[in-house]
N, C-alpha and C positions, 0 to 999 in steps of 0.2 A: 350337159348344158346347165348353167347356173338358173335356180329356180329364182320366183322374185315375188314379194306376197302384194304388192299395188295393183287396182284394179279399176281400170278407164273403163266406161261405156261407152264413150261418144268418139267420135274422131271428129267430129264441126268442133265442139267446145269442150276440148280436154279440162276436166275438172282443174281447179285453182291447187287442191290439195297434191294431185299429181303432177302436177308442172313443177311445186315447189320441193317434191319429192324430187322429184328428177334431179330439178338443180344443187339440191343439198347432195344428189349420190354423186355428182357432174364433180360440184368446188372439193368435195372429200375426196377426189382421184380416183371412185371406184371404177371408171370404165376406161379401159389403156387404150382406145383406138374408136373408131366409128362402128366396126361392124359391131363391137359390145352396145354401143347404144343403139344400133339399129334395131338389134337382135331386143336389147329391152323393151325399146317403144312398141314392135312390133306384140310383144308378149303382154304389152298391156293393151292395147286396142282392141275392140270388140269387132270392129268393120277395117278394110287392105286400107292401106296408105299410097300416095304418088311418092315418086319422089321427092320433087317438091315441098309436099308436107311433110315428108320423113327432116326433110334438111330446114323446114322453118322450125320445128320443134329442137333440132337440135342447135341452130343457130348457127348455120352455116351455107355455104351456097349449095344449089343443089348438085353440079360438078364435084362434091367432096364427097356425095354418097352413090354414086354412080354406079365407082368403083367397086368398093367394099357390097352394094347392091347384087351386080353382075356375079362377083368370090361368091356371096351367101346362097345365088341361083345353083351356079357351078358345084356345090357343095351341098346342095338338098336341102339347106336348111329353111330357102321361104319358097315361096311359090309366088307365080304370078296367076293371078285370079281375074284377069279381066281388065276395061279401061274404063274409068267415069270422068267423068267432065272436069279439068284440074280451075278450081277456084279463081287460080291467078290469073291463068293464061285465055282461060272458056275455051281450051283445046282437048280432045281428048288423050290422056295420059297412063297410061301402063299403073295398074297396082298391086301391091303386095301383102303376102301378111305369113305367117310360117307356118309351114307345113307340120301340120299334127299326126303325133303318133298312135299308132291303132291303139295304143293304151288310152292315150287321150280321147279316143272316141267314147260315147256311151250312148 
């Protein structure tokens, strides 16, 4: 997995710095498809994300992360942790965030 040195606290109001980070890796081609940005946002977030919010950060509908969602399950790489209330909808909403390896633990 590619490591990444950017560092969000929040998921209500991802900092100004890392948004603009994001979009400068976004317009430079570094990420070839959604799960690479799935897989970043997620590595920068301190608290799971909905779908939804996964897909308003990357600028896209939420049908576009679904997919590559579902793959990242299938393949260990995020977990789903539970449902919080999704902002948009006031529905309750499935959230994610990736699964940490026992190295990562401390």
């Amino acid at each position: 997995m590619l490591s990444y040195s950017l560092l969000v606290t929040s998921t209500r109001d991802i900092s100004q710095n890392s948004k603009e980070a994001y979009y400068q890796l976004k317009r430079n081609g570094y990420f070839k498809n959604r799960t690479e940005q799935i897989l970043y946002i997620l590595s920068e977030t301190s608290e799971p994300l909905t779908r939804r919010e996964l897909a308003a950060i990357i600028g896209c509908e939420p049908s576009s992360v679904s997919h590559p969602v579902k793959r990242l399950l299938c393949e260990d790489k995020i977990i789903q942790v539970g449902k919080k209330k999704n902002s948009y909808s006031r529905l309750l909403a499935d959230s994610f965030t990736l699964k940490r390896m026992k190295s990562d633990e401390k």
